[in-house]
C-alpha positions in Angstrom: 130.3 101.6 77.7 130.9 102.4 74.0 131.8 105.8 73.3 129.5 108.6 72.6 130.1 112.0 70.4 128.6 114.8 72.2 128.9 118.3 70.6 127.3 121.4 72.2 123.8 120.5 72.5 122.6 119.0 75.4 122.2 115.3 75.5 120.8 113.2 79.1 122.0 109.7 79.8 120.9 107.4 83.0 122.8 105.3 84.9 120.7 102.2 85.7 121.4 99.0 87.7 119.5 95.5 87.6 118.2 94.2 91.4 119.8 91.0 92.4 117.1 88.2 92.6 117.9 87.5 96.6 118.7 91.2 97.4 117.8 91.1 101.1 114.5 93.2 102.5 114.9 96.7 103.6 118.4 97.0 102.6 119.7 100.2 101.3 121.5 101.8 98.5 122.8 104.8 96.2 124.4 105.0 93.1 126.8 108.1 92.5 129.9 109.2 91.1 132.6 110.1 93.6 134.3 112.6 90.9 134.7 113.9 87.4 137.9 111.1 87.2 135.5 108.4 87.2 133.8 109.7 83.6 136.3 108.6 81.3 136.7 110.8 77.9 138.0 109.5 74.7 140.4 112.8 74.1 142.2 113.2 77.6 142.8 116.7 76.8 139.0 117.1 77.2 137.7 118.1 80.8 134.6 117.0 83.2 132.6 119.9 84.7 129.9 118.7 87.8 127.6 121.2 88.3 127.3 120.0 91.4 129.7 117.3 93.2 130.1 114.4 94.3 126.8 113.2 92.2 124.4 110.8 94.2 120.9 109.2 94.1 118.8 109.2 96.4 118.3 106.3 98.9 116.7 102.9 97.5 115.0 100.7 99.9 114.5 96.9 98.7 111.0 95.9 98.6 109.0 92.6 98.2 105.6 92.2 96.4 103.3 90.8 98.7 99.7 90.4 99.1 97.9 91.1 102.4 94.7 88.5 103.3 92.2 89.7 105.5 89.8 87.5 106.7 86.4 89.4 108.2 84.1 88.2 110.9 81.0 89.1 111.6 80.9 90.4 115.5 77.6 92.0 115.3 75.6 91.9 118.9 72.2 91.0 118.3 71.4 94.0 120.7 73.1 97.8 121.1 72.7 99.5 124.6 72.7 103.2 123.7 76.3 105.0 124.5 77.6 101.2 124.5 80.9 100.3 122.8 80.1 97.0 120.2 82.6 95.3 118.0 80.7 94.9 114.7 83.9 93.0 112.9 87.0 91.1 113.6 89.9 91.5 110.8 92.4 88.9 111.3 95.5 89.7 109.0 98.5 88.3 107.3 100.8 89.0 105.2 102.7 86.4 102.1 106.3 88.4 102.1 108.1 90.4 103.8 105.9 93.5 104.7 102.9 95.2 104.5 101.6 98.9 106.1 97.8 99.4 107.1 96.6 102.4 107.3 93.2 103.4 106.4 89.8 101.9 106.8 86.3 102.6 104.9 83.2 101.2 106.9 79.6 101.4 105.5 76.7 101.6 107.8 74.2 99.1 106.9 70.6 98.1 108.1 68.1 100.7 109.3 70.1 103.1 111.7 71.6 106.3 110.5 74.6 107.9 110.6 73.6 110.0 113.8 73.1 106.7 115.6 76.8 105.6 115.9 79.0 108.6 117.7 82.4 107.4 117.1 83.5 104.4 114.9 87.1 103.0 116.1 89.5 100.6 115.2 91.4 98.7 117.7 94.7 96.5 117.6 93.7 92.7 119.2 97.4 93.0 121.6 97.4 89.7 123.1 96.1 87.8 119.9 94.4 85.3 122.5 91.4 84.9 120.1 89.1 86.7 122.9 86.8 89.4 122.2 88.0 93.2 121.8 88.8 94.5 125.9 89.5 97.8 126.0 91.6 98.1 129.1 94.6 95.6 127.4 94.0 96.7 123.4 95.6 99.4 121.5 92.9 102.2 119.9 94.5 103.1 116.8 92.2 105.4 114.8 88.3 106.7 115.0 86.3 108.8 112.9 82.7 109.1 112.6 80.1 108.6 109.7 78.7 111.4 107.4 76.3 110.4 104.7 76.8 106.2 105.9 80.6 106.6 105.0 83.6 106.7 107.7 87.0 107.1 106.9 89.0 105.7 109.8 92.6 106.2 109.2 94.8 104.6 111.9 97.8 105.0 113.6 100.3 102.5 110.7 100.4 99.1 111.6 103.4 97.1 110.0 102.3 93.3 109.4 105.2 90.8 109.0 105.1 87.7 106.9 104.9 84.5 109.4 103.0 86.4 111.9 99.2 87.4 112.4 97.4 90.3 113.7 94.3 90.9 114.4 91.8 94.2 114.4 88.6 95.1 115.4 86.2 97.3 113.8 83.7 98.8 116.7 81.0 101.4 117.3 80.6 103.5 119.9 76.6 104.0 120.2 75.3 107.6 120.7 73.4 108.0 123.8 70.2 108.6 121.6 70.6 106.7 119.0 67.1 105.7 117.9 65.6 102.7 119.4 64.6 99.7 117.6 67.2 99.9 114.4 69.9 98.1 112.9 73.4 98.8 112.8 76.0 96.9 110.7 79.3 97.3 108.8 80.3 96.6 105.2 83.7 96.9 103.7 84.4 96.8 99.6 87.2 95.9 97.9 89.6 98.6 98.2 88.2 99.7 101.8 91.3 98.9 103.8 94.7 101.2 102.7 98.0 99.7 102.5 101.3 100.6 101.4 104.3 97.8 100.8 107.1 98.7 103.6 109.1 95.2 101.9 
């Protein structure tokens, strides 16, 4: 770098470093400087004081942009049994680039039921991805809640989605033993209803 004239007032400089174009996913890095003999002064009878030593970032994890596409079928029975579990949706997942993190859902109850009709509302990982229906005794629960006011925040156990592969959830409702006979119950999500974070 060119030099600088510093005098007695303080004066903060970054170090800063450009990302190669075909950095690899998920690798890792610091920036630091070892000692005060890699800060090279113009007048070598002038000193280097860390205040604290050796001086290091912290770690940087490479990242990719992606964008996740979820595609939503409608599972709805066209009958619920009270205390019955009933897959309302099927989310089928994928990701463009390296990788994305789910970890929250928003339903909204539709039709004519009420909150107090569904007991629990769960989300449940498809494990064999055979295109079959949601079966408990093979698939993974990975979060419930339950509604308050039509609204149920359902935030699940993180599932990583890689790019080239797909993955499949299903939204369900567990039906309260007395939920009131002769209503609707469906599901609704907005944009912005499912929670991701970018792990690459």
């Amino acid at each position: 770098v060119s030099s600088r004239t510093l005098t007695n007032s303080p004066r903060r400089y970054y170090v800063t470093m450009s990302l190669a174009s075909n950095a690899p996913q998920d690798a890792q890095f610091t920036l630091g400087i070892a000692t005060t003999g890699h800060v090279g002064l113009e007048n070598p009878v002038d000193t280097v004081v860390f205040v604290s030593s050796p001086v290091v970032s912290s770690t940087v994890t490479v990242i990719f942009n992606n964008t996740l596409t979820t595609a939503f079928v409608d599972e709805t029975p066209p009958s619920y049994t009270q205390g019955d579990r009933a897959t309302v949706l099927r989310a089928t997942m994928t990701v463009d680039a390296g990788a994305a993190q789910v970890n929250r859902f928003t339903l909204r109850l539709t039709g004519t039921g009420q909150s107090s009709d569904v007991s629990t509302v769960e989300v449940w990982r498809d494990v064999t991805v055979d295109g079959k229906g949601l079966l408990p005794q093979l698939d993974q629960r990975i979060g419930t809640a339950a509604f308050s006011g039509g609204l149920a925040t359902v935030v699940v156990a993180t599932q990583s989605l890689s790019a080239g592969t797909t993955n499949v959830l299903f939204l369900a409702y567990v039906l309260n033993p007395a939920a009131s006979p002769g209503v609707s119950l469906g599901a609704r999500l907005l944009t912005g209803d499912v929670a991701v974070g970018n792990s690459g």
